[in-house]
ZAMARGU-4260 file (C-alpha; in steps of 0.2 Angstrom, whole numbers, plus 5000, padded with zeros to 4 digits):
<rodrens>
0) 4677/5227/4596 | 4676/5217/4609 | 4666/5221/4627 | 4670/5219/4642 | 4654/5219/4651
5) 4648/5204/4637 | 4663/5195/4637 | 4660/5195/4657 | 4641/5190/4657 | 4643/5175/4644
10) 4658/5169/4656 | 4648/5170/4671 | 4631/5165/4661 | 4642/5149/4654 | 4649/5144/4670
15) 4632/5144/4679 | 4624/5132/4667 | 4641/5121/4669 | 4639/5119/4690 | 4621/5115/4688
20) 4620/5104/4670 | 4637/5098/4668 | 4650/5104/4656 | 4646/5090/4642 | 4627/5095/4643
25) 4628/5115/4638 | 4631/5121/4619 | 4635/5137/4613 | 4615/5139/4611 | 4612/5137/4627
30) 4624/5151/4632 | 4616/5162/4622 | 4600/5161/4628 | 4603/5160/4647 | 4614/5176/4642
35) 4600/5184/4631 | 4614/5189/4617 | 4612/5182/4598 | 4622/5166/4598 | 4631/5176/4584
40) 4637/5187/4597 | 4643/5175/4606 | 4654/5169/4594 | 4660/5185/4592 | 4669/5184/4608
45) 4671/5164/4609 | 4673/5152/4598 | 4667/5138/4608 | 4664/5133/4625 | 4679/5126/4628
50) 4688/5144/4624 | 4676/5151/4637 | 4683/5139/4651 | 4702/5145/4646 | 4696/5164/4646
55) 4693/5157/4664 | 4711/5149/4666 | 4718/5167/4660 | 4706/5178/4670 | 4712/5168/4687
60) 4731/5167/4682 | 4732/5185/4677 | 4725/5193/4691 | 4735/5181/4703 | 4750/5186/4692
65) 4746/5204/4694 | 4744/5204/4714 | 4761/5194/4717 | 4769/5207/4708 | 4762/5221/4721
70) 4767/5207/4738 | 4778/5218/4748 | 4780/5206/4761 | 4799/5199/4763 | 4800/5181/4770
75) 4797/5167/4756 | 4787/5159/4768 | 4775/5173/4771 | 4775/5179/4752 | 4770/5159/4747
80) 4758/5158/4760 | 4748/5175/4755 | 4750/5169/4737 | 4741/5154/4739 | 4725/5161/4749
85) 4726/5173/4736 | 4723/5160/4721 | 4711/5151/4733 | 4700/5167/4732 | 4701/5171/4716
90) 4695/5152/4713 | 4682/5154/4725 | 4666/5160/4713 | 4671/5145/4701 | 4676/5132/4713
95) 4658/5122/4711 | 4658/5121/4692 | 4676/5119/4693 | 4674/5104/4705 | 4660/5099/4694
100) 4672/5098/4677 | 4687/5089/4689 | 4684/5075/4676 | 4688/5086/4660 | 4702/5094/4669
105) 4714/5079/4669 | 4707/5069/4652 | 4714/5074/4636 | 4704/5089/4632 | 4706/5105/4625
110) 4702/5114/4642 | 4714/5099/4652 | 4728/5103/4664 | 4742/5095/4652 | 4734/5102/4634
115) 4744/5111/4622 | 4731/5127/4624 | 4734/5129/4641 | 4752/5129/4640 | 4753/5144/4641
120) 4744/5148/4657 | 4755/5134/4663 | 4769/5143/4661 | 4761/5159/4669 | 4761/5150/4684
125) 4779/5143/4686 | 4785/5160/4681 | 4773/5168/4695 | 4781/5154/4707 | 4798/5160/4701
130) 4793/5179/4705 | 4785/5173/4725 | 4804/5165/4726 | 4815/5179/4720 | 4805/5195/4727
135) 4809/5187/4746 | 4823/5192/4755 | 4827/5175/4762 | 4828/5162/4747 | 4844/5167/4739
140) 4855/5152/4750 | 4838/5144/4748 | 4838/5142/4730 | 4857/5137/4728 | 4855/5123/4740
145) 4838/5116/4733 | 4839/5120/4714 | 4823/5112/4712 | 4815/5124/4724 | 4801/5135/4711
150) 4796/5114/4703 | 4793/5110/4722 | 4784/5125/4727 | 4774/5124/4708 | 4769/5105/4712
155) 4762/5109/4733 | 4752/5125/4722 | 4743/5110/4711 | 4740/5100/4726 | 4732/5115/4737
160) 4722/5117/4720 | 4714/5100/4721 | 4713/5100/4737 | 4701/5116/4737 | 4694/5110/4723
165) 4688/5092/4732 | 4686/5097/4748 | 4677/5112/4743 | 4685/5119/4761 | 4691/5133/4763
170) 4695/5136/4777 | 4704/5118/4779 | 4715/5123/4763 | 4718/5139/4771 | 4725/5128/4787
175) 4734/5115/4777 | 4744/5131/4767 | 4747/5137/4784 | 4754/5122/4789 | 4766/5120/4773
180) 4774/5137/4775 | 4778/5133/4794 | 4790/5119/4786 | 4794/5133/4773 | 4799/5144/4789
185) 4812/5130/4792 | 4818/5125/4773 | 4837/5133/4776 | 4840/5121/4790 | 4831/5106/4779
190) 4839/5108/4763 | 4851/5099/4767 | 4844/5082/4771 | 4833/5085/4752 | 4850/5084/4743
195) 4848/5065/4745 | 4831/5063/4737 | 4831/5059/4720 | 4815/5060/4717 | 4817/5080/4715
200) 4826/5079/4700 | 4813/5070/4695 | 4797/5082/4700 | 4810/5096/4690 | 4808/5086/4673
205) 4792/5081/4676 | 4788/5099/4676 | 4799/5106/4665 | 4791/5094/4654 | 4772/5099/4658
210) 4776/5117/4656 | 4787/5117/4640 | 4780/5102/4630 | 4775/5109/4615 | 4786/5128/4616
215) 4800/5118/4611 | 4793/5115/4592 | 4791/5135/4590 | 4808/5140/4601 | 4819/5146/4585
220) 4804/5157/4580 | 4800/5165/4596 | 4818/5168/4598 | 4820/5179/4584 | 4802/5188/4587
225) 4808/5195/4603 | 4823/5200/4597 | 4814/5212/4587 | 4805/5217/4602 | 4819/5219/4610
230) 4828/5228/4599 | 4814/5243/4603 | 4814/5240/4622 | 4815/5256/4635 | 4824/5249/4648
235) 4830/5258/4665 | 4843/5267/4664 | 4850/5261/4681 | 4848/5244/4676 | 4864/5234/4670
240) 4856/5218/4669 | 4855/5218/4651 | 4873/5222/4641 | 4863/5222/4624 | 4847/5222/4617
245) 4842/5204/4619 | 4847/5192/4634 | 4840/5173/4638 | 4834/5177/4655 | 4823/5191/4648
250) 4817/5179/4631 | 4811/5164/4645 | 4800/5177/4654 | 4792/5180/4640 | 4792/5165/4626
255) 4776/5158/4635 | 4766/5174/4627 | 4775/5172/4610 | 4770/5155/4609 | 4750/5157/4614
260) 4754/5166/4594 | 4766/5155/4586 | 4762/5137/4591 | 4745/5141/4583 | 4751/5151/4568
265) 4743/5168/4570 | 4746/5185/4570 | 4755/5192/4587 | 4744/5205/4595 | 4750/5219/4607
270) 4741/5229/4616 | 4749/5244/4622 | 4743/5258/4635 | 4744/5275/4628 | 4741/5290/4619
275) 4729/5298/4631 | 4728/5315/4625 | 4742/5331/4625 | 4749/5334/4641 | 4738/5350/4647
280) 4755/5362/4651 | 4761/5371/4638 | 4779/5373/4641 | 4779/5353/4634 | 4769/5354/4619
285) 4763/5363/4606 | 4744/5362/4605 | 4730/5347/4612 | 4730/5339/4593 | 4743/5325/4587
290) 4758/5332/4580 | 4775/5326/4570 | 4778/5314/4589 | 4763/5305/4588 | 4767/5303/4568
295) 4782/5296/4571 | 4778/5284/4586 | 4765/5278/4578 | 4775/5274/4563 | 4786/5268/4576
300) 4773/5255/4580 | 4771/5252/4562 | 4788/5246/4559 | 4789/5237/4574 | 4773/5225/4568
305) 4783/5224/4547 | 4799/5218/4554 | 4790/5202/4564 | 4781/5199/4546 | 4797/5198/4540
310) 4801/5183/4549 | 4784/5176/4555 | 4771/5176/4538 | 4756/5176/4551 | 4762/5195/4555
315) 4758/5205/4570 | 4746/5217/4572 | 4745/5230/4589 | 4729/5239/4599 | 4733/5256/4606
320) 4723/5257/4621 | 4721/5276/4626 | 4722/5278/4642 | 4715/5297/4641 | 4698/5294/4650
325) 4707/5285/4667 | 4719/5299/4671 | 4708/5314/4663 | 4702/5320/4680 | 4719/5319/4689
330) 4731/5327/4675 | 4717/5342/4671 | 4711/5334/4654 | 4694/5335/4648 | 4683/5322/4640
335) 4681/5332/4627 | 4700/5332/4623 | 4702/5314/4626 | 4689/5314/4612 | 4697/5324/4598
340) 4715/5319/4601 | 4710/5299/4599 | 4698/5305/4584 | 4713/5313/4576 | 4725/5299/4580
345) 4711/5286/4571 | 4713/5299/4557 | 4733/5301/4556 | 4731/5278/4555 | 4721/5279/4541
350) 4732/5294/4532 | 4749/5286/4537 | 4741/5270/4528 | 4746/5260/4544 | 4739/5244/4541
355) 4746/5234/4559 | 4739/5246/4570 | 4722/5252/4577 | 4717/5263/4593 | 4703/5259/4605
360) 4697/5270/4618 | 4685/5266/4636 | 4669/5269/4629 | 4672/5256/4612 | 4678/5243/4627
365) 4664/5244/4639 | 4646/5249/4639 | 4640/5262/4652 | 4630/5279/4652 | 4643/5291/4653
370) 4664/5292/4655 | 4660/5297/4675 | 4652/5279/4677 | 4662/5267/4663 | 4678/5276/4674
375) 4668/5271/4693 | 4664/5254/4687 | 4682/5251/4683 | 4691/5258/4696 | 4679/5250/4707
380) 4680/5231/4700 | 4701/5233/4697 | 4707/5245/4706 | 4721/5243/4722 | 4718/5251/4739
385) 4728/5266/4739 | 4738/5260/4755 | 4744/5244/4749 | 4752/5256/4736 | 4761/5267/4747
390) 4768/5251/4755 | 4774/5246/4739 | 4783/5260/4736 | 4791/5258/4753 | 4796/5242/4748
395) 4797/5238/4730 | 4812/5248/4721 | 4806/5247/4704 | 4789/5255/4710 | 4797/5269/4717
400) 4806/5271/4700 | 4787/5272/4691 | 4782/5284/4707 | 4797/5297/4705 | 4796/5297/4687
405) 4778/5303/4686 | 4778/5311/4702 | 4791/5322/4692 | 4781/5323/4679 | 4767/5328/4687
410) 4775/5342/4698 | 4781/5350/4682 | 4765/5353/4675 | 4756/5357/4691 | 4769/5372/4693
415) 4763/5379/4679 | 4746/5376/4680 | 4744/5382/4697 | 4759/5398/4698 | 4749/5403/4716
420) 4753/5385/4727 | 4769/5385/4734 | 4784/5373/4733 | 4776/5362/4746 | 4761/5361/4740
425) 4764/5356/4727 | 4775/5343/4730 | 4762/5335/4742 | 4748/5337/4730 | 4759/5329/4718
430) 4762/5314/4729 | 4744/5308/4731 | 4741/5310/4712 | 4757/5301/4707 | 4748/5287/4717
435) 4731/5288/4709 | 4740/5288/4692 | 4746/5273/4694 | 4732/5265/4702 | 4720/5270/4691
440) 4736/5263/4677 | 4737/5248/4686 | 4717/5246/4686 | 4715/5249/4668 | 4731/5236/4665
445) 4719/5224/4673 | 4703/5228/4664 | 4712/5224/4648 | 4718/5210/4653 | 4700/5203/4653
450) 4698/5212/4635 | 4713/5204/4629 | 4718/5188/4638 | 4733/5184/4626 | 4740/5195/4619
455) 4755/5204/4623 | 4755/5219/4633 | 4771/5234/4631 | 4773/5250/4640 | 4778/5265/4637
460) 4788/5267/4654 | 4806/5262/4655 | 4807/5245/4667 | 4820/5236/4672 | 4825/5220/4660
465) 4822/5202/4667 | 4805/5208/4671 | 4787/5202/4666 | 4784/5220/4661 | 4790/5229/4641
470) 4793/5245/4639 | 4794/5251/4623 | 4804/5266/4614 | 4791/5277/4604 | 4806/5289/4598
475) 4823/5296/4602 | 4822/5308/4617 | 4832/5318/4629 | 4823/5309/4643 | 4820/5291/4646
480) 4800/5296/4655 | 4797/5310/4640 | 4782/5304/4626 | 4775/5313/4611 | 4762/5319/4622
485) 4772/5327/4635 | 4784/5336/4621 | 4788/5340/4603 | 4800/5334/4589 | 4815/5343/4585
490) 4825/5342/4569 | 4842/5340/4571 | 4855/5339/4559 | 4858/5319/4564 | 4840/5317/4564
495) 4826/5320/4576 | 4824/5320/4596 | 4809/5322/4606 | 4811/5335/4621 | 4798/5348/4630
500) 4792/5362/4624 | 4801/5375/4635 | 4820/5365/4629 | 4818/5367/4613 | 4813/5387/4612
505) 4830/5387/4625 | 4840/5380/4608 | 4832/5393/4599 | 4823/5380/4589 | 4811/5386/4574
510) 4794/5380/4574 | 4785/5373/4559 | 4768/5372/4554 | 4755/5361/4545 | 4740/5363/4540
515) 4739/5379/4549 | 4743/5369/4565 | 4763/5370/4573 | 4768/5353/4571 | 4788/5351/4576
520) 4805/5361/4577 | 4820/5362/4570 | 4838/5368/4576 | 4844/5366/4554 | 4846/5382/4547
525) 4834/5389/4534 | 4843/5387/4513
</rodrens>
């Protein structure tokens, strides 16, 4: 399985060499030796050198991705501004060798700025672009008046980038972006006069061109893919963006990631976030081992993977990555749990015969001496200061959808578990946790990425559509927050419905065993 800590030193150890030889001068070899690994095991995680170099591409686009969707600040001006220091720090480490490679950038390689490999990360960065423009509260007129407006703003990034990158000045590229969002400041009163130029319809094609150049050859596939995601999506319930299933507005936001798969026709791989371990209050669930819920999500999953083989010979394949040892401390789960519940999910795979899916946990990710330090080093290297959270939450709608919903989730299960605090208390302890959950979430979202640059990334939250973010239905349930782990399955005569605990024992639901072990209800009558 792949390695964080690995793939991180061979990236560093690579980009050394390429600031102080050159970039044409260094083999595969040579990695391996400065990075004291096997040049097999270098392999293991690159294929060549030039694949190293686009793990840096995705690095640096994901995490600015990641941090314009936590901006809470409201003028476009303001939100562009912060954005582009931002992508200038991010570069910052890299910025000799990537000065030093300025040559390979713009020529016809693998790792150039116009190849079909990093098409993808091109698109990453319109689409971030797109999401600096439409979280302001000032670009609406804005964008109707210059329709061109996320090309413009998409070109001036690229030229702040080469700038940095010749100059090698930071603090003169921080004073030239300055400078361009004053004139930002005063775009609604200029928009006017750019009507008359040309030329902007122009930079649009040029970039529609440069981002899109070679999704086009796989469009009708990756069209029909994302239906069948779609077709399994947990959306808001508040959100009426989306009258069915599939929409083009969400297929554009994420085609991009469909097509890293397709225009090199290979399997799709998602990762996905869950299965941490059974929610520790027992008026949700039946026990702390898998039951019929994880059976049937994971089957779920299963299905989900067959249909796109259906239609895509390639197939699809999807990496559960338990989130158990992040939030073990905060929802009152021990290791030892997290352990045994992910031992007997691995076990329910192989007796499901699921052949699409596989699980992963911290410790097969990332090296370390115990959970207490592999969960430090994380939360250290990719976690958010709590207070720009509690901003967001003041500021960001959806966030204070994911707040509320595991805030409630987590004041359910705290009244049980501690019957002496009161009302208040437990609210307010509730708060802070809710916070940590999901900056701990976020964190880990973050560290993944780095495992797995490409692939596809679902949730098991509901988010709104016409977002970046997927959230994906596991099973039917009486509650659009409720997973396998926080409930139980209960047999109906139209089928089943997942729903706590404490609900279904209200119905007068019978509980069935296996194995010895009380594995669903059901609300049909015994023959």
């Amino acid at each position: 399985m792949e390695n964080d800590t690995k793939r991180y030193k061979i990236c560093q150890t690579a980009m050394y060499l390429f600031s102080q030889e050159g970039f044409e001068n260094i083999t595969m070899e040579t990695i391996s030796k400065e990075s004291g690994l096997k040049e097999t095991d270098v392999y293991l995680y690159f294929g060549n050198k030039e694949d190293i170099v686009l793990f840096l591409y995705q690095s640096i686009n994901s995490d600015w991705q990641l941090y314009v969707n936590s901006l809470f600040h409201d003028k476009l001006s303001d939100r562009f501004e912060t954005a582009l220091i931002t992508k200038i720090e991010l570069m910052e480490p890299y910025s000799t060798v990537l000065t030093n490679m300025l040559g390979v950038l713009i020529s016809d390689s693998k790792v150039s700025v116009n190849a079909p490999q990093t098409s993808h990360i091109r698109t990453i960065g319109l689409h971030t672009i797109n999401e600096i423009i439409n979280g302001s509260t000032d670009s609406k007129k804005l964008k109707k008046k210059i329709v061109q407006l996320p090309s413009i703003l998409y070109i001036i990034h690229w030229a702040i980038l080469l700038l940095y990158l010749k100059s090698q000045n930071k603090e003169k590229t921080i004073a030239t972006i300055k400078t361009i969002t004053k004139t930002l400041k005063k775009a609604n009163k200029l928009s006017f006069a750019f009507s008359f130029f040309p030329l902007l319809n122009d930079i649009s094609t040029w970039v529609d061109e440069f981002i899109n150049e070679n999704i086009q050859l796989n469009h009708s596939i990756n069209r029909e893919i994302f239906k069948i995601i779609a077709n399994n999506r947990k959306i808001n319930e508040l959100d009426k963006n989306c009258t069915n299933s599939y929409c083009d507005t969400c297929f554009n936001i994420h085609e991009t990631k469909i097509n890293y798969f397709t225009s090199q026709n290979i399997p799709i791989h998602f990762i996905l976030p869950a299965f941490p371990a059974k929610s520790p209050n027992p008026e949700k669930v039946l026990g702390t081992m898998p039951d019929l819920g994880e059976e049937i999500a994971l089957t779920t999953l299963e299905n989900l993977c067959k249909e796109i083989k259906s239609i895509y010979s390639p197939g699809a394949s999807l990496t559960i990555c338990s989130d158990g040892r992040i939030f073990s401390e905060l929802v009152g789960i021990t290791d030892e749990l997290v352990t045994e519940y992910v031992e007997n999910i691995k076990e329910l795979i192989t007796k499901l015969n699921l052949q699409h899916i596989n699980i992963v946990n911290l410790e097969d990710l990332m090296e370390a001496d115990s959970f207490d330090q592999q969960r430090k080093k994380i939360i250290d290297t990719y976690a958010e200061p709590l207070e720009d959270l509690k901003n967001r939450r003041k500021m960001d709608t959806e966030f204070q959808n994911l707040f509320n919903g595991i805030h409630r989730f987590i004041t359910e299960d705290r009244r049980v578990l501690y019957p002496n605090l009161s009302g208040t208390q437990i609210k307010k302890g509730a708060k802070l946790i809710a916070l940590k959950v999901i900056q701990n979430s976020n964190a880990w979202t973050r560290f993944l990425l780095y495992n797995f640059p490409n692939s596809i990334r679902l949730s098991i939250h509901p988010y709104n559509s016409h977002n970046d973010k997927i959230g994906v239905q596991l099973t039917k349930a009486t509650d659009n927050w409720i997973t396998p782990w926080h409930g139980v399955i209960v047999l109906e005569k139209d089928g089943y419905i997942l729903m706590k605990k404490s609900e279904a024992e209200k119905k007068g639901a019978r509980l069935i065993m296996k194995n010895n072990q009380p594995y669903y209800y059901t609300l049909i009558p015994e023959q």
